[in-house]
C-alpha positions as CSV (number, residue, x, y, z in Angstrom):
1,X,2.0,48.0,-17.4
2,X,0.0,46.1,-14.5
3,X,-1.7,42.7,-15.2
4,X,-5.2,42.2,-13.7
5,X,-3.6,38.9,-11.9
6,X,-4.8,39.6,-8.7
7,X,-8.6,40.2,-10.2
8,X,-8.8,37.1,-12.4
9,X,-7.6,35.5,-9.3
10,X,-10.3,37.1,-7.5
11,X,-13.1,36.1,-10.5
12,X,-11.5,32.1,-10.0
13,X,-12.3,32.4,-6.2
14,X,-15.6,34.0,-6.4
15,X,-17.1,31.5,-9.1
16,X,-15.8,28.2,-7.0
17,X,-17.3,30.0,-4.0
18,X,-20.7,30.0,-5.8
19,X,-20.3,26.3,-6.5
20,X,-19.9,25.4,-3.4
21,X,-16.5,25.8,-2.5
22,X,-15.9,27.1,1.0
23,X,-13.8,29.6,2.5
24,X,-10.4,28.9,4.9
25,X,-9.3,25.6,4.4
26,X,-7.0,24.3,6.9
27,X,-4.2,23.3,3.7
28,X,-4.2,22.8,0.5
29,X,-3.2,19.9,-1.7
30,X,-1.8,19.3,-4.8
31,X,-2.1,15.1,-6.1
32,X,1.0,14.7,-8.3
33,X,0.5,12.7,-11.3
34,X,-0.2,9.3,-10.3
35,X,-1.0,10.1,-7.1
36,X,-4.7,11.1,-7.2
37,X,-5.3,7.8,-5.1
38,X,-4.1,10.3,-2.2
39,X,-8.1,11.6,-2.5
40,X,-9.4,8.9,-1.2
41,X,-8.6,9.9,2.5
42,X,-11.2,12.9,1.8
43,X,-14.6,13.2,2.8
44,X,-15.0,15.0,-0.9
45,X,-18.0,17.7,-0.4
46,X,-17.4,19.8,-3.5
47,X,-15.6,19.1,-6.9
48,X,-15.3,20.6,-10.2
49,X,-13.3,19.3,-13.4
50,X,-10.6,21.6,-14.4
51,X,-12.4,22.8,-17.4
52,X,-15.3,24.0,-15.5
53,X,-13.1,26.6,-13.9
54,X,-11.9,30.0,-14.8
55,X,-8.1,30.6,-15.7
56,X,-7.4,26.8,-15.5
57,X,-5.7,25.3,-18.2
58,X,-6.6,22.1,-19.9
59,X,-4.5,19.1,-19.1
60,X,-3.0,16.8,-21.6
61,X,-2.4,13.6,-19.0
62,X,-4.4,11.3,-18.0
63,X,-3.3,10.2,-14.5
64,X,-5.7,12.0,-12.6
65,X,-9.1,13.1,-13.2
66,X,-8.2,16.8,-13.2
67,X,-10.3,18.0,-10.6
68,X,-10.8,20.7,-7.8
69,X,-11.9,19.3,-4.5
70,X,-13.3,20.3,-1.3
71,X,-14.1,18.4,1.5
72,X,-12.0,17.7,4.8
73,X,-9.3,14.9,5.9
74,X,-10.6,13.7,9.6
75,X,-12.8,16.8,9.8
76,X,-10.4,19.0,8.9
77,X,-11.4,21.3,6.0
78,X,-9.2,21.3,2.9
79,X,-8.8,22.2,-1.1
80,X,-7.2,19.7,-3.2
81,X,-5.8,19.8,-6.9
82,X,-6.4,16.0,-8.0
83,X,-3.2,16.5,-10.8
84,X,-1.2,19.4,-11.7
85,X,-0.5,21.5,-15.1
86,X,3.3,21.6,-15.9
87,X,5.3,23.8,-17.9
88,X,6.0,21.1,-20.5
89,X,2.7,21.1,-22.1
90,X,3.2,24.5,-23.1
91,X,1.7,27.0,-20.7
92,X,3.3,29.6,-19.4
93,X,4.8,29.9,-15.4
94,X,1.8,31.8,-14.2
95,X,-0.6,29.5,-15.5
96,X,0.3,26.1,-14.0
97,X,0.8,28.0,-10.9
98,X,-2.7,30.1,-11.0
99,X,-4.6,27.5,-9.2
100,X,-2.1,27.9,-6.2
101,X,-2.9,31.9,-6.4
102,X,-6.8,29.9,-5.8
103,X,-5.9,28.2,-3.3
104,X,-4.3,30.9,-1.1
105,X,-6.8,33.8,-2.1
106,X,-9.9,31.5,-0.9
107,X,-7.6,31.3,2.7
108,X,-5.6,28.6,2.7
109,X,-1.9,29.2,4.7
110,X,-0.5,25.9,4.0
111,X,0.4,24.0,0.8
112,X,1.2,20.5,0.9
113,X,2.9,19.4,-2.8
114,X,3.6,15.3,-3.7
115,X,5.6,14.2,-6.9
116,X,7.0,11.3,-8.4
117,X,10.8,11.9,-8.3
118,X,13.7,10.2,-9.8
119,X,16.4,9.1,-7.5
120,X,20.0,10.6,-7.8
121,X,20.8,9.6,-4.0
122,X,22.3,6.3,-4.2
123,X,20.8,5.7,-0.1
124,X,17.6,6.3,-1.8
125,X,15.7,3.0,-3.7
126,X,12.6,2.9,-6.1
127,X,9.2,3.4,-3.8
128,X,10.7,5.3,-1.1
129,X,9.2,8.6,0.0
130,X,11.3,11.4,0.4
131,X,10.9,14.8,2.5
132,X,11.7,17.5,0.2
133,X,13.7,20.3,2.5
134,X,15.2,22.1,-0.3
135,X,15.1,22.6,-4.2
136,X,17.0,23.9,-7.4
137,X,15.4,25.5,-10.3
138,X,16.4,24.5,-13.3
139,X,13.3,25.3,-15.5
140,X,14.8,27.9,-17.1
141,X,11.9,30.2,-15.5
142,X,10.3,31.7,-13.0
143,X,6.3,32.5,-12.7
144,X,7.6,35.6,-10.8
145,X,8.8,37.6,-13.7
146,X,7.2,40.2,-14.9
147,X,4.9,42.9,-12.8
148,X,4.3,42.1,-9.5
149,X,1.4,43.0,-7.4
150,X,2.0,43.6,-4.1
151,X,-1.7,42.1,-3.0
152,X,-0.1,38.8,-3.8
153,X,3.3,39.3,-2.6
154,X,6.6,41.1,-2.2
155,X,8.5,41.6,-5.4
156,X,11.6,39.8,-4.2
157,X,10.5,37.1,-1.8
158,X,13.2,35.1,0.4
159,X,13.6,31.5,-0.5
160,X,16.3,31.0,2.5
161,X,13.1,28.0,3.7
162,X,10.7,27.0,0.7
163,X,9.9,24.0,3.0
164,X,8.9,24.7,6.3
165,X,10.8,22.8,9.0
166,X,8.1,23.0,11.7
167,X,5.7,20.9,8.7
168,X,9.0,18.9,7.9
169,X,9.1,17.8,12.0
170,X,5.3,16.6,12.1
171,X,5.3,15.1,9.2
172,X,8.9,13.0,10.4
173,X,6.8,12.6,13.7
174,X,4.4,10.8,12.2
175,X,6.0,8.6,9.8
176,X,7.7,7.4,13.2
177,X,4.4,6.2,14.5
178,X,3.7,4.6,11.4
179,X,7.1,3.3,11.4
180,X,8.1,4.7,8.1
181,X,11.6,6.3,8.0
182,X,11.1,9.7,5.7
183,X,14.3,10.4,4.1
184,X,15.2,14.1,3.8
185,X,16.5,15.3,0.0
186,X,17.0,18.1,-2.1
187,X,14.2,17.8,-5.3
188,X,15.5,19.8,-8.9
189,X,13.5,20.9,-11.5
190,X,14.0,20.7,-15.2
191,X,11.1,21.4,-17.2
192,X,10.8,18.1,-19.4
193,X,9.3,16.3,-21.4
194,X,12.2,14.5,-22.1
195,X,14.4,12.8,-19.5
196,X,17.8,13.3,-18.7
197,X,20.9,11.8,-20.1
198,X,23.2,10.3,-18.7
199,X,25.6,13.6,-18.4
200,X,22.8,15.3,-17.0
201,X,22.5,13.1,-13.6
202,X,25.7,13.3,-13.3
203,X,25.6,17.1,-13.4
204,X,22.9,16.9,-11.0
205,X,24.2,15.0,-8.5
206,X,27.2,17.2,-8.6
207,X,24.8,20.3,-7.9
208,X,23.6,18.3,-4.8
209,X,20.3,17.3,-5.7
210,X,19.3,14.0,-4.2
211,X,16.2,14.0,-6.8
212,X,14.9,15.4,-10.3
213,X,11.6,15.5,-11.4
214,X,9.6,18.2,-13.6
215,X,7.0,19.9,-11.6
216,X,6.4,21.5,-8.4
217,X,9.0,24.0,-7.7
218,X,7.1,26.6,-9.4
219,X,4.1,26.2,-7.6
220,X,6.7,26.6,-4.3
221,X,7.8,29.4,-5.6
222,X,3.9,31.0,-6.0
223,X,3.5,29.7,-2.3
224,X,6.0,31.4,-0.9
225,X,5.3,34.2,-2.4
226,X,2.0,34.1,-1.1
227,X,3.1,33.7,2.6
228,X,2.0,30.1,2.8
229,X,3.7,27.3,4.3
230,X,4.7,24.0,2.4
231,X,5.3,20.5,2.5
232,X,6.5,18.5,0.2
233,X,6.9,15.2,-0.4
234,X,8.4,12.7,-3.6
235,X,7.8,9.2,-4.3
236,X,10.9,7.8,-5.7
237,X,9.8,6.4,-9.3
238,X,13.1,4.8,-10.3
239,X,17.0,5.0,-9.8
240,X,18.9,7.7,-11.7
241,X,21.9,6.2,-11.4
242,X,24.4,7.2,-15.1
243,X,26.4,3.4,-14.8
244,X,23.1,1.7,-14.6
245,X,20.2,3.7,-16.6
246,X,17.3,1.4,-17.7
247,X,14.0,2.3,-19.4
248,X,11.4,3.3,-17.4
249,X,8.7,1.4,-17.3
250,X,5.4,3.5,-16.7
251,X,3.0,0.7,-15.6
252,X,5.6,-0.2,-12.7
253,X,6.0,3.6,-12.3
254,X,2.0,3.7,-11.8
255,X,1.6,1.1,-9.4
256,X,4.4,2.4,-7.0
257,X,2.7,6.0,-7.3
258,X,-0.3,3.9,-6.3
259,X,1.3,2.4,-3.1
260,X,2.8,5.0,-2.0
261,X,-0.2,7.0,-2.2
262,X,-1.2,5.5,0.9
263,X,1.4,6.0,2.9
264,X,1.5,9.6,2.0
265,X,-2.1,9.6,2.3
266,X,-1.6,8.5,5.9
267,X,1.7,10.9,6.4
268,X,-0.9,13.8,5.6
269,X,-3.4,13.0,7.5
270,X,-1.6,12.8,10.8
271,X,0.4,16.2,9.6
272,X,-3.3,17.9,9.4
273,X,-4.3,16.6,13.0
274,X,-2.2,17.0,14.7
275,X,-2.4,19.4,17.5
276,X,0.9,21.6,16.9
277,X,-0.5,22.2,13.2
278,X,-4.1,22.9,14.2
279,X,-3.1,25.6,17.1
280,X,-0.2,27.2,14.7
């Protein structure tokens, strides 16, 4: 039997709209947990705590302050989740991926997703930021299953390029003029809380993942469904390396995400102005 996803969708959309929220944004944005300082590049016309808003879930962190924002980087319009759900705190696929369903149905054609990622690459060090180009799904899920709508997409969408390469080239184009070097690496996905053992990143780097974290491939996944274009982008927290695991430490964790906020701040920025992405 058909869900009414596409219609609660639609009732999510429609009550935003009355608050303010405005119609085609240029991208969309989702602040990964300890990245919210990535806001502050926005001229922030519009926002509404998660709780306010239909279909969203309540979060159990605390590293953002869960919010829905509108407003433009250099003039250019966008919508922004200031931190994500994930699957860990017990809510199903679709619902830590129905504010990316939002996103798209009020217009937007391009998602740009941020994380904090562990590092398997051993070229890669803790603070770096990473271009994501590829990704493995190892959630054990998929927020596709079940009935599919054909309003939001195709029932078997391709995932030969979750990451779009012309995004992936503007946004290497301008770390060069900051003179950043973006790494390129494959980002997996196991669904948490805990982190892995010591077998596990070994297994990973065996499957060719270069880093693991515990979100954003299913919001990917929704994207591409929905025809949108993304970029993504992973702050490396720590090194996964199995001969020398340490405890992480969350208050170094923090102000790394907070450093490296900026720079992917700026990295955005110049990915939204630029001409190629404006006349695309």
């Amino acid at each position: 039997m058909a869900d009414d996803l596409h219609d609660r969708v639609q009732f999510t959309v429609d009550f935003i709209k009355e608050r303010g929220f405005r119609e085609n944004p240029s991208a969309a944005l989702i602040f990964g947990s300890g990245l919210g300082a990535i806001s502050t590049g926005m001229e922030i016309e519009t926002e509404l705590p998660y709780e306010e808003i239909p279909g969203f879930v309540k979060s159990s962190l605390g590293f953002n302050e869960r919010r829905l924002l509108y407003g433009a980087i250099s003039g250019v319009p966008v919508v922004a989740m200031d931190g994500r759900f994930h699957y860990y705190e017990g809510y199903s696929m679709r619902e830590i991926t129905f504010p990316v369903r939002v996103m798209r149905m009020l217009g937007a054609k391009n998602l740009v997703v941020s994380n904090i990622a562990g590092g398997l690459n051993p070229e890669f060090q803790a603070g770096d930021i990473v271009l994501i180009v590829d990704q493995i799904n190892l959630m054990g899920d998929n927020p596709l299953i079940g009935h599919n709508d054909e309003r939001l997409g195709p029932r078997f969408p391709d995932m030969m390029e979750p990451y779009d390469r012309r995004l992936i080239s503007l946004a290497e184009k301008h770390a060069r003029r900051m003179d950043y070097h973006l790494a390129r690496g494959v980002y997996a996905a196991m669904s948490g809380p805990s982190f892995e053992t010591r077998a596990e990143y070994r297994m990973l780097r065996i499957l060719g993942a270069d880093m693991i974290g515990m979100s954003s491939v299913p919001e990917v996944i929704v994207a591409v469904h929905g025809g949108m274009r993304v970029l993504g982008l992973s702050l490396i927290s720590d090194d996964c390396f199995p001969e020398c695991l340490e405890p992480l430490d969350i208050d170094l964790l923090l102000e790394r995400a907070r450093i490296g906020s900026e720079i992917i701040g700026e990295i955005i920025k110049g990915v939204l102005t630029d001409g190629e992405f404006l006349n695309d």
